[in-house]
DSSP file (Angstrom, degrees, kcal/mol; ACC not computed):
  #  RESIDUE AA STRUCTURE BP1 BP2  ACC     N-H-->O    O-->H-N    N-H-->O    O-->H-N    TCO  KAPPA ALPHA  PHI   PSI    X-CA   Y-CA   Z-CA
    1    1 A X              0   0    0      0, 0.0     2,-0.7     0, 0.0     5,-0.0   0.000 360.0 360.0 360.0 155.4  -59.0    9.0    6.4
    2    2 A X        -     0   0    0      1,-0.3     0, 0.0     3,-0.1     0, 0.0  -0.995 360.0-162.3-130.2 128.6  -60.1   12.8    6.2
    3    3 A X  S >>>S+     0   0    0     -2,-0.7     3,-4.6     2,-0.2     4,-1.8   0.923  80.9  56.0 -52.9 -67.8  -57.2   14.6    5.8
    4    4 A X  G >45S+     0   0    0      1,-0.3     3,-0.8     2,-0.2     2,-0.5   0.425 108.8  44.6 -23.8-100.3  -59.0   18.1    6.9
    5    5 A X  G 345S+     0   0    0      1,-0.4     4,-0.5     2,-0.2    -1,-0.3   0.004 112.2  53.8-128.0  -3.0  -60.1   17.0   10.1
    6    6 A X  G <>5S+     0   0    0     -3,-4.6     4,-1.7    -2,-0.5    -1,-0.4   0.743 115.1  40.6 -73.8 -79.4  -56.5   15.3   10.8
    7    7 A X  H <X5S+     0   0    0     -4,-1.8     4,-3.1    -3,-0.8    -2,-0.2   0.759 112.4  55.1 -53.7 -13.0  -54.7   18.4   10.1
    8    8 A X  H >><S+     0   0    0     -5,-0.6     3,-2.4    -4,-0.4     4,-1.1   0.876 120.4  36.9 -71.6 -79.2  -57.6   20.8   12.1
    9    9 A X  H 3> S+     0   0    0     -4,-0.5     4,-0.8     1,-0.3    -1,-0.2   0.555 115.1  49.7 -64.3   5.7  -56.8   18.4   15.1
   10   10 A X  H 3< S+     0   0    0     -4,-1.7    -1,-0.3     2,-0.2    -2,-0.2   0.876 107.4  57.0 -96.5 -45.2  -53.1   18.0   14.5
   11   11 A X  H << S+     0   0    0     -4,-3.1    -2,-0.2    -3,-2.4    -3,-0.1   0.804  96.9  63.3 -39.6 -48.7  -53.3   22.1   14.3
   12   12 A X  H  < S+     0   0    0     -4,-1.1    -2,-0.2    -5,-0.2    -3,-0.1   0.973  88.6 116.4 -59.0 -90.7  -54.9   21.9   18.1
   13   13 A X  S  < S-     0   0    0     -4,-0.8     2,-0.4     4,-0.1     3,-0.1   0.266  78.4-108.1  35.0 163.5  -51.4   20.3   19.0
   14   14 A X        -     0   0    0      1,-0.1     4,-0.0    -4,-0.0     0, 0.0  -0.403  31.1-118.0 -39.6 145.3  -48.8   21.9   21.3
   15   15 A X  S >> S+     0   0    0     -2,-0.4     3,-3.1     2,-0.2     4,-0.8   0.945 122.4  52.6  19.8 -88.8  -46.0   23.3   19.3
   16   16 A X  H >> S+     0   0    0      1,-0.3     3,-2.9     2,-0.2     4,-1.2   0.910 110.9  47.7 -64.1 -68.7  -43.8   20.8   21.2
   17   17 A X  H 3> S+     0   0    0      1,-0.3     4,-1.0     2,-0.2    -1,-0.3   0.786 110.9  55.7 -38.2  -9.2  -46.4   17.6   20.2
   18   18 A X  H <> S+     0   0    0     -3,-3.1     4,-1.2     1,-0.2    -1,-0.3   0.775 108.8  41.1-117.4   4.4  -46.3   18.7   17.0
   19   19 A X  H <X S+     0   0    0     -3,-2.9     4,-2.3    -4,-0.8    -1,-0.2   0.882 115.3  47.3 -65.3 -40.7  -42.8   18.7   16.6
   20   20 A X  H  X S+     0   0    0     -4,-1.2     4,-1.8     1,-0.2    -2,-0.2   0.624 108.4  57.7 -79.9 -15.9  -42.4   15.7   18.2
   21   21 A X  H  X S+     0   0    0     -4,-1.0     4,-2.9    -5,-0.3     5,-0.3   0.949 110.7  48.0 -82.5 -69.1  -45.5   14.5   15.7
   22   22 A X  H  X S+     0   0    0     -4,-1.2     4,-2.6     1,-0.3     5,-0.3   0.962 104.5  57.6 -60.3 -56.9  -43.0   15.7   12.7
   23   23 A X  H  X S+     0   0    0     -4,-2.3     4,-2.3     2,-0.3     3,-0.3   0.930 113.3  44.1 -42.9 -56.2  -39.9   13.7   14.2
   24   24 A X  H  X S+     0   0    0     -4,-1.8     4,-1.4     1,-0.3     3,-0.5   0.995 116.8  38.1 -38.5 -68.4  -42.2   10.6   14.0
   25   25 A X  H  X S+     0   0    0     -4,-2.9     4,-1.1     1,-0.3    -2,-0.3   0.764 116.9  52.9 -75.9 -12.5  -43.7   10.9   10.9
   26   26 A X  H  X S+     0   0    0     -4,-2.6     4,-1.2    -5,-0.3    -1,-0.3   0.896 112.9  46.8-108.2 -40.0  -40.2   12.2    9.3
   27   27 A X  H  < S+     0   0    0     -4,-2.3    -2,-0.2    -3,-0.5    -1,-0.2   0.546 105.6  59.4 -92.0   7.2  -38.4    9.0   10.9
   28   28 A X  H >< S+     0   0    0     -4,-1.4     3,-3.5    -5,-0.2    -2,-0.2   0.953 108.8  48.5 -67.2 -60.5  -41.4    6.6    9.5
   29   29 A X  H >< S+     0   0    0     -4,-1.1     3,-2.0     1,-0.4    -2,-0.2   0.691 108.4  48.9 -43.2 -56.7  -40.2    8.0    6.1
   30   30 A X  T 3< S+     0   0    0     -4,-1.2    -1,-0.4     1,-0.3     3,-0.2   0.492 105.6  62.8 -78.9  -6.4  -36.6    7.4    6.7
   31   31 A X  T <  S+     0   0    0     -3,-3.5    -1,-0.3     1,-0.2    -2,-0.3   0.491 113.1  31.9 -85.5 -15.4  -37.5    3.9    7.7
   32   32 A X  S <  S+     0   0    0     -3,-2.0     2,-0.5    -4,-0.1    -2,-0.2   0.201  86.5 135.8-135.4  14.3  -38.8    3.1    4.5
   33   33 A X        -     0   0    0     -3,-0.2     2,-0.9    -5,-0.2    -3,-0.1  -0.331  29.3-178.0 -69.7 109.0  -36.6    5.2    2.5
   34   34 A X        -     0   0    0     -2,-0.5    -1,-0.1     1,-0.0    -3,-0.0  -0.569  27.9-114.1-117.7 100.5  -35.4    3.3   -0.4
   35   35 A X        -     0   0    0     -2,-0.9     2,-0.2     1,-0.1    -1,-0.0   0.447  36.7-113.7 -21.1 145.5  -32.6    5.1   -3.0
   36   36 A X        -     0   0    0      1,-0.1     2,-0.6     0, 0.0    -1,-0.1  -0.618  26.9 -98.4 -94.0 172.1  -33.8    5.7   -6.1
   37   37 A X        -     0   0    0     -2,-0.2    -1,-0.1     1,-0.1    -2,-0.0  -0.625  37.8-128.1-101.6 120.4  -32.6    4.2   -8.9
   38   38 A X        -     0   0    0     -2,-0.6    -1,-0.1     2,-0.1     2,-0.1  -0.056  21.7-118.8 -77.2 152.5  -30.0    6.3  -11.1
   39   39 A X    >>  -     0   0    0      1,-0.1     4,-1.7     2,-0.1     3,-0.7  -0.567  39.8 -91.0 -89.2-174.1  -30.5    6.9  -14.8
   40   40 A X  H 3> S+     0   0    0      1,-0.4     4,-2.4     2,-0.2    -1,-0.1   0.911 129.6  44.1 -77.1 -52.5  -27.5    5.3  -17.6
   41   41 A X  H 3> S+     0   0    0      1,-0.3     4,-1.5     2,-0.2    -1,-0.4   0.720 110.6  43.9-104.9  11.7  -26.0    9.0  -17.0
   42   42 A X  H <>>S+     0   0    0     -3,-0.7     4,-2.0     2,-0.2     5,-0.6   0.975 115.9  49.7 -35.3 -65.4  -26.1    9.6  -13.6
   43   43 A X  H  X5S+     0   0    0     -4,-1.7     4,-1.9     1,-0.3     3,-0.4   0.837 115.2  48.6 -64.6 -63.5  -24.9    6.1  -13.4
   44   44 A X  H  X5S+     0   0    0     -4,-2.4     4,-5.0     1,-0.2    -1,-0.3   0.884 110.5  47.7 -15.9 -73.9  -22.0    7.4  -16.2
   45   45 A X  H  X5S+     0   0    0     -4,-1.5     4,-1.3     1,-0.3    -1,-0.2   0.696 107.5  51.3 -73.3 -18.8  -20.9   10.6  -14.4
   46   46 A X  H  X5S+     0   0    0     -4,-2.0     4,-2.2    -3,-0.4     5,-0.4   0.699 117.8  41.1 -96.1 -30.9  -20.4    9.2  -10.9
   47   47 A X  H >X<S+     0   0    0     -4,-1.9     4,-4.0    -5,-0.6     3,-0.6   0.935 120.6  48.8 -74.4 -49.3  -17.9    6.1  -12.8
   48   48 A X  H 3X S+     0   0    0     -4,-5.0     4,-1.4     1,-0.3    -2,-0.2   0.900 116.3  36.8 -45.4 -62.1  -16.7    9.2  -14.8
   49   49 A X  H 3X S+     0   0    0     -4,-1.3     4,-1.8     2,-0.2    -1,-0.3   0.845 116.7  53.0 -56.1 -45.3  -16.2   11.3  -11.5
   50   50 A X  H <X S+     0   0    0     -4,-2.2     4,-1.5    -3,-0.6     5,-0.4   0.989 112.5  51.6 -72.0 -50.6  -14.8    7.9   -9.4
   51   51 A X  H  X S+     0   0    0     -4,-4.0     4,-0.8    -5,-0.4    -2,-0.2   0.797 109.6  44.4 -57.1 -13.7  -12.1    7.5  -12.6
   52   52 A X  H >X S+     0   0    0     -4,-1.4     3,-4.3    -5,-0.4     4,-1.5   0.873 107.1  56.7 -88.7 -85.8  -10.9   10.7  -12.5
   53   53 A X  H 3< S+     0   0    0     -4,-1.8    -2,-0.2     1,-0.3    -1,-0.2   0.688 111.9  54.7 -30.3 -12.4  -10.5   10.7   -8.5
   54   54 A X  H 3< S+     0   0    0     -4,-1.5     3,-0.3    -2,-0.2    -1,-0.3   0.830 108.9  39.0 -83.3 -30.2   -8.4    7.7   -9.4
   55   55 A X  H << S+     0   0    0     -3,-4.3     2,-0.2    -4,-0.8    -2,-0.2   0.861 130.4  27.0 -84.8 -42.4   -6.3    8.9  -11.4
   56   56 A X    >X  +     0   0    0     -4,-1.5     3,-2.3     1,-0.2     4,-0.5  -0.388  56.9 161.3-104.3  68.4   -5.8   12.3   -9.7
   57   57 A X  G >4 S+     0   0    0     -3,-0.3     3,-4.5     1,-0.3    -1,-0.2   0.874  73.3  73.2 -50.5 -61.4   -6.5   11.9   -6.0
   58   58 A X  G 34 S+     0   0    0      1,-0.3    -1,-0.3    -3,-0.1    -2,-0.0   0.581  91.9  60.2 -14.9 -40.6   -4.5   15.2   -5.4
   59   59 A X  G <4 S+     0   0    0     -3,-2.3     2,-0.5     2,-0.1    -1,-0.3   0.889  91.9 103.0 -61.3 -42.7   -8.0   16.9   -7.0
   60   60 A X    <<  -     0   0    0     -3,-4.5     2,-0.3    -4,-0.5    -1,-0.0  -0.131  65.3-145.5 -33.2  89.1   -9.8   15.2   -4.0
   61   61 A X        -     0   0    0     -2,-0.5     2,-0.2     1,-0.1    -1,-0.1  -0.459  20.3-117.5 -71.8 155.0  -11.0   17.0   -0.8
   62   62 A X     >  -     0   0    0     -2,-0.3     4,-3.1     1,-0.1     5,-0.1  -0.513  21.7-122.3 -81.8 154.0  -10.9   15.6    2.4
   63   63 A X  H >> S+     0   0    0     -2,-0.2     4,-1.2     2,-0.2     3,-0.6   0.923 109.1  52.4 -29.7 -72.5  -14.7   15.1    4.3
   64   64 A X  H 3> S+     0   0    0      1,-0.3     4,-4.1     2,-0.2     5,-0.4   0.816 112.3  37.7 -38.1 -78.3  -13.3   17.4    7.3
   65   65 A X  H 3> S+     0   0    0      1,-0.3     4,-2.0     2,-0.2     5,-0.3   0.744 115.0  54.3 -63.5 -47.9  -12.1   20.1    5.6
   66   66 A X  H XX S+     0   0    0     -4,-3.1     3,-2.0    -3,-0.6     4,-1.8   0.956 118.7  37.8 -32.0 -82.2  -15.0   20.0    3.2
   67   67 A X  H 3X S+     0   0    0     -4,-1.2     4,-2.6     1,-0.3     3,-0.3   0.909 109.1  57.1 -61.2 -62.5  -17.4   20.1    6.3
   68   68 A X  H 3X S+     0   0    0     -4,-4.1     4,-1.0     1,-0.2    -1,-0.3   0.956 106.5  51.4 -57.0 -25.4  -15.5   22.4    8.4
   69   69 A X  H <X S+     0   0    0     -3,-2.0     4,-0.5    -4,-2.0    -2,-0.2   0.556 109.9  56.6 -88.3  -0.6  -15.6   25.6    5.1
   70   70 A X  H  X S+     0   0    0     -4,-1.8     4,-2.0    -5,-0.3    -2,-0.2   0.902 110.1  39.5-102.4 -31.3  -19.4   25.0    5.0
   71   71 A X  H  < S+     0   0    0     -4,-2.6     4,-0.4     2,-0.2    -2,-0.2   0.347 108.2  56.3-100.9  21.1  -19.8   25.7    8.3
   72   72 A X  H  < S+     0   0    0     -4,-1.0     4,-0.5    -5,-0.2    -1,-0.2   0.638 108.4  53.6 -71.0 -43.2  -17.5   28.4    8.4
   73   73 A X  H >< S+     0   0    0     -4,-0.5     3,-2.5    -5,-0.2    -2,-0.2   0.968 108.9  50.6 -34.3 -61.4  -19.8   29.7    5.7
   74   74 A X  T 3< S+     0   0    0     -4,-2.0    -3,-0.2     1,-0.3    -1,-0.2   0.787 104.0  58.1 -58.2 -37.3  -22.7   29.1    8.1
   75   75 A X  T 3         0   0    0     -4,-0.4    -1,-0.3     1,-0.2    -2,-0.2   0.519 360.0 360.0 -68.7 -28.1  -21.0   30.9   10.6
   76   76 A X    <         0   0    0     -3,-2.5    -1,-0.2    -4,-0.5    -2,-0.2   0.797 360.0 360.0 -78.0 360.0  -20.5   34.3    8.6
């Protein structure tokens, strides 16, 4: 495949094809998206992080409220 001569004629596009061209290729991606694999202290700090939320839920936010002060953020 020659890259150049894709993007020159991907360039030639609409705007709207070449969004709709990014929405494709961006939901190939997610189609084959496979997590990566955490290292020993990733893997560590998220049991560390889950024991503590067990032990204190009260430290816990809820999703909503989380969700709703970033996009009150977003909003200023």
């Amino acid at each position: 495949m020659d890259l150049a001569a894709t993007l020159a004629a991907i360039n030639n596009l609409s705007v709207e094809d070449r969004i709709q061209l990014v929405q494709a290729i961006w939901d190939g991606i997610e189609a084959e998206r496979v997590a990566p694999e955490l290292t020993e202290s990733q893997r560590h700090e998220i049991e560390r992080r889950c024991a503590e939320l067990d032990a204190r839920p009260e430290i816990g936010i809820p999703w909503e409220e989380v969700k709703a002060r970033t996009q009150a953020r977003l909003r200023q």
